[in-house]
C-alpha positions in Angstrom: -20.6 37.9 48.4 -20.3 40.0 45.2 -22.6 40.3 42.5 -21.7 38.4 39.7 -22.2 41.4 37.2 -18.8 43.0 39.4 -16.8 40.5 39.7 -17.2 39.8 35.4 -15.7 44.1 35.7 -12.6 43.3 37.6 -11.7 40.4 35.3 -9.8 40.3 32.5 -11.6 38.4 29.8 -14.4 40.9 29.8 -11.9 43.8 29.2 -13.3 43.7 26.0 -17.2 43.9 27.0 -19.5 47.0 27.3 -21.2 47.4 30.8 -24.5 46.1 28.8 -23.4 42.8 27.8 -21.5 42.3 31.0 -25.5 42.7 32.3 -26.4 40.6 30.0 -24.3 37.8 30.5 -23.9 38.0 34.4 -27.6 36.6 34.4 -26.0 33.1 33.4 -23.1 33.0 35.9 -23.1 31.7 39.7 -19.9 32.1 42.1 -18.6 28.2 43.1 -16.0 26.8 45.3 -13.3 23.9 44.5 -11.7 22.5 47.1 -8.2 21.2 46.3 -8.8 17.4 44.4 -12.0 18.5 43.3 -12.9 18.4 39.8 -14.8 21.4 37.8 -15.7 18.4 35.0 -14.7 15.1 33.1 -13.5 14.1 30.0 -16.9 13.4 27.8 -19.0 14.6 30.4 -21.7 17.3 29.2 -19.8 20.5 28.4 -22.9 22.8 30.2 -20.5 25.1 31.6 -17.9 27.7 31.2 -15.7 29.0 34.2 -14.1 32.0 34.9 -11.3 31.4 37.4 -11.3 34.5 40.3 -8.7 32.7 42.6 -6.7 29.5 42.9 -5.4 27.4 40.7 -7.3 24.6 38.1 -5.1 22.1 36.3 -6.5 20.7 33.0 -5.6 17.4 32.4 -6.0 13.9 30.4 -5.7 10.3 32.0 -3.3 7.9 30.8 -4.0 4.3 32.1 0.0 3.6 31.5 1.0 6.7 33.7 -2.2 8.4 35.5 -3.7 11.6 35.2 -0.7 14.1 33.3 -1.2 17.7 33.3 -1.7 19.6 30.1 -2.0 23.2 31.3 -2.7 24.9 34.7 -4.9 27.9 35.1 -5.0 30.4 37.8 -6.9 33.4 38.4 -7.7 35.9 35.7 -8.1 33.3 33.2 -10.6 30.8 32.4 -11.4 26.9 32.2 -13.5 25.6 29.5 -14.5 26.1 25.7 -16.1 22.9 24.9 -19.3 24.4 26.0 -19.3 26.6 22.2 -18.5 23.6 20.0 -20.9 21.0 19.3 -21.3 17.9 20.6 -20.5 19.4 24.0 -18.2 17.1 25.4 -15.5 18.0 27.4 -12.2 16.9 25.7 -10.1 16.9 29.3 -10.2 17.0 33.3 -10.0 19.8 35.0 -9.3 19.5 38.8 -8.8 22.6 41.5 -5.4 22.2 43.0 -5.7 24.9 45.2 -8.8 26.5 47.0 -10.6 27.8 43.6 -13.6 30.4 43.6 -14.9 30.9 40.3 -17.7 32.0 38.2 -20.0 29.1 36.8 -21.6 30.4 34.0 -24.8 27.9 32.2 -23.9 27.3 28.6 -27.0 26.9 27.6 -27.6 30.4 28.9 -24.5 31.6 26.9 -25.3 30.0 23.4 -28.8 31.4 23.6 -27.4 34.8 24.6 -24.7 34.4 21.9 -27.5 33.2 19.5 -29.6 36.7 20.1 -27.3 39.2 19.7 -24.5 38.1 17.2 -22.6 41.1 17.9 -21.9 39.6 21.6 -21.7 36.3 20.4 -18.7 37.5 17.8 -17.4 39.5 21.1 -17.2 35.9 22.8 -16.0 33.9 20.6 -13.2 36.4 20.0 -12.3 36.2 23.6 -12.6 32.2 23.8 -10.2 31.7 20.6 -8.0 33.8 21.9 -7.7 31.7 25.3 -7.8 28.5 22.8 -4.9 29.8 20.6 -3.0 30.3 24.6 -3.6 26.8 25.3 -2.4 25.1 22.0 0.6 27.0 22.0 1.4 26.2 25.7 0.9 22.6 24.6 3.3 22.7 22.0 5.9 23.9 24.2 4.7 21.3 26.3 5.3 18.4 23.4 8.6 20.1 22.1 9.9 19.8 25.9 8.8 15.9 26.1 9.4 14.9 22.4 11.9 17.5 20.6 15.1 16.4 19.5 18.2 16.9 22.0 21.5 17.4 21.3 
């Protein structure tokens, strides 16, 4: 197994973190396994975690008693799962459920706020990082929309 601190190196979302605060903030991460079916979280569970995706494949989705579960997004490795965790009341607002074997980084976001909280410069750093992935995901689910709702000809 690898230590957290090297794995957070090799992946993308940190490409903007110095080797300190990579330190810093591999004290709050744990490596997990999803099995395929398996779900990382719940919609309205706690939001007490934040994942970064090493291999696999998550999918990130909302239940709809008319039609069952319907995917939003999908997330494979390099990216990450979860931003709930940074925004008050800490609720997740979806599913998210490995569909293939998944190996991640768990990290505790309770660790991250706190860490956030004490150096603002990392916490800015963060945050950059996580709105960037949020501004991803609302623009992949406006494609999504325009390709279910949009006007055809």
């Amino acid at each position: 197994m690898h230590p957290i601190e090297d794995l957070l190196h090799q992946h993308p979302f940190f490409g903007q973190f110095d080797n300190a605060t990579i330190a810093l903030l591999a004290g709050c991460g744990s490596n997990v396994h999803f099995h395929p079916g398996e779900a990382l979280f719940h919609e309205s569970g706690q939001a007490d975690a934040f994942f970064v995706v090493r291999t696999g494949r998550v999918s990130i989705q909302v239940h709809d008693p008319a039609v069952g579960d319907v995917v939003v997004d999908t997330v494979d490795a390099g990216e990450v799962v979860g931003w709930s965790w940074i925004v008050a009341p800490y609720r997740w607002s979806f599913d998210a459920v490995a569909t293939l074997e998944t190996s991640a980084v768990r990290f505790d976001a309770e660790c991250l706020r706190a860490k956030c909280d004490a150096d603002p410069a990392v916490g800015y750093t963060f945050l950059r990082q996580v709105t960037q992935v949020m501004a991803h995901r609302l623009t992949s689910a406006r494609t999504r929309l325009l390709d279910l709702y949009g006007e055809r000809s």
